[in-house]
C-alpha positions, 0 to 999 in steps of 0.5 A: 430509473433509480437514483443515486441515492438508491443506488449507492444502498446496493445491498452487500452480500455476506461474501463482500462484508466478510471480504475485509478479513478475508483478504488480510488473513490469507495473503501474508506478503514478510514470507519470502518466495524462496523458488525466486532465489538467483534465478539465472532464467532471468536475464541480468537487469540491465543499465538504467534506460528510457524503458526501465519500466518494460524491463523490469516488468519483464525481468522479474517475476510477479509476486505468486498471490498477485491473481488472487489480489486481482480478483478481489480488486476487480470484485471490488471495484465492480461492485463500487462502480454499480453504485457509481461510488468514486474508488481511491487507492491509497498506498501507505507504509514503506517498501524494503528492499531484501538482501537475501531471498531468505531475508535476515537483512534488508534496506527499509524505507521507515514509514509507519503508515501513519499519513496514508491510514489517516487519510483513507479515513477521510475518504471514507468519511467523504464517500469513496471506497477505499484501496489500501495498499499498505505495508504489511503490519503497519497502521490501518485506517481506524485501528491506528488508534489503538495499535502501534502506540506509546500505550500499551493496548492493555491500557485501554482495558479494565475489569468488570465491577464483579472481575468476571470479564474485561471492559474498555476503561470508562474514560476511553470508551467514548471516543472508542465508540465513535471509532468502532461505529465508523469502522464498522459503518466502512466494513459492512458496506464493504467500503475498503479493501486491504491489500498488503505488500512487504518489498518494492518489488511486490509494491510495484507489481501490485500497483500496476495490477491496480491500476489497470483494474481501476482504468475502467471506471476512468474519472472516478478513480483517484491515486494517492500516493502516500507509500515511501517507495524504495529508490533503489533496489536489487536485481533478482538475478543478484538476490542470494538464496541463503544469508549472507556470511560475514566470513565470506565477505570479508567483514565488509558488506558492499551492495550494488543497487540499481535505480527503480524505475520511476514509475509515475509517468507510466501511471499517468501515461498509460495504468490510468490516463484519465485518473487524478493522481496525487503524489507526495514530495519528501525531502530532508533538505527544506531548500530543495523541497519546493523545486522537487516538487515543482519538477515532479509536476512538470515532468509526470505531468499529473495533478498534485504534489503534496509537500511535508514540510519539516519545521 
């Protein structure tokens, strides 16, 4: 019998190194499904019930790259779970909310991905793979520290003594190293996976997916859930193909959202019952804050609520 030892070196093929840059250049979820636009096959969303979730799932159509995105899940944590490596997944960045399927306009919960790509670091660092499902273009574990900053990356950059080539400046290469050799370490063991999202909508369906993938290794999967998810959102039967004209409206834009299905206790009940998950709690107002969160708890009945607390 093999120990854990020899088994977490289970030799990585080219396919599964290359995996990485495979995923992030092939799907590109800012490009809208035009075909979905005022779609009148799909029933009206209806009023908010008790099964929101099945309702939604069932009046929207999934996103059409979603199989290629389970596939390489499934690969993923098939290869993982031979190693009995413990998977996270790690959702990061905020969902937006499209006012028109050829999105000009758009509601967007602002995250730059900063809290969830800092974490999957520690993960990594700590032995487990990686899912990150993240926002399309915002900051990804390790390269978040060059991307995305008040320095502009040409910065960190400097000519050769004889200007025949470019160098990384002599006073940023030191701690550069020691970001690229982790990268580098995390990617050629093929330990984190990119999965992107742009809407809510393609945020939910995703998860879902990823959560039935990763039932199958039960305990050793963990959920942290770090995306700043739309509370509201539009109804497909209600998105207009084409901007929406000023003329029209009458100079005025009023917009009737509905409430997004609180998906958690499906996760916790169903996706993953035997999973840890771990869920974040954010609040402007700091007096309600710790209630929230005690509340969350109570009612999803999961493990953790992490509270960011504002000074």
């Amino acid at each position: 019998m093999s120990s854990s030892k020899e088994t977490n070196s289970t030799p990585v093929t080219q396919q599964q190194q290359q995996g990485t840059n495979v995923n992030t250049s092939r799907i590109h979820t800012s490009i809208p499904d035009t075909n979905a636009a005022i779609d009148r096959t799909i029933p009206v969303f209806p009023a908010a019930k008790s099964i929101d979730e099945d309702n939604y799932f069932r009046f929207h159509r999934p996103p059409p790259y979603l199989s290629q995105i389970s596939s390489d899940v499934a690969e993923f944590i098939n290869f993982h779970n031979l190693a009995n490596r413990k998977i996270v997944l790690v959702t990061s960045g905020g969902t937006t909310v499209p006012l028109e399927n050829n999105t000009v306009r758009f509601i967007d919960n602002f995250s730059a991905g900063t809290r969830g790509a800092t974490s999957a670091e520690y993960f990594l660092e700590n032995g487990y793979a990686v899912i990150f499902l993240h926002r399309e273009f915002s900051l990804l574990p390790y390269s978040r520290h060059y991307s995305h900053t008040t320095n502009c990356f040409l910065d960190y950059m400097a000519e050769s003594s004889d200007g025949s080539k470019v160098e990384v400046d002599k006073k940023f290469q030191s701690d550069m190293l020691q970001v690229l050799r982790k990268y580098k370490h995390a990617k050629d063991q093929n330990l984190f996976l990119l999965v992107p999202f742009t809407t809510v909508h393609q945020y939910l369906f995703t998860l879902k997916l990823i959560a039935q993938e990763l039932s199958v290794i039960g305990p050793n999967a963990i959920f942290y859930l770090a995306a700043a998810v739309s509370d509201f959102f539009l109804p497909s039967s209600r998105i207009p193909e084409h901007k929406i004209q000023s003329r029209e409206a009458g100079g005025k834009l009023v917009v009737d959202l509905e409430p997004v299905p609180k998906f958690l206790s499906r996760l916790v009940d169903s996706w993953a019952p035997v999973a840890m998950i771990v869920s974040f709690k954010l609040e402007t107002d700091n007096s309600i804050l710790i209630k929230k969160a005690q509340d969350a708890l109570k009612r999803y009945n999961h493990q953790l609520v992490i509270v960011p607390y504002h000074s």
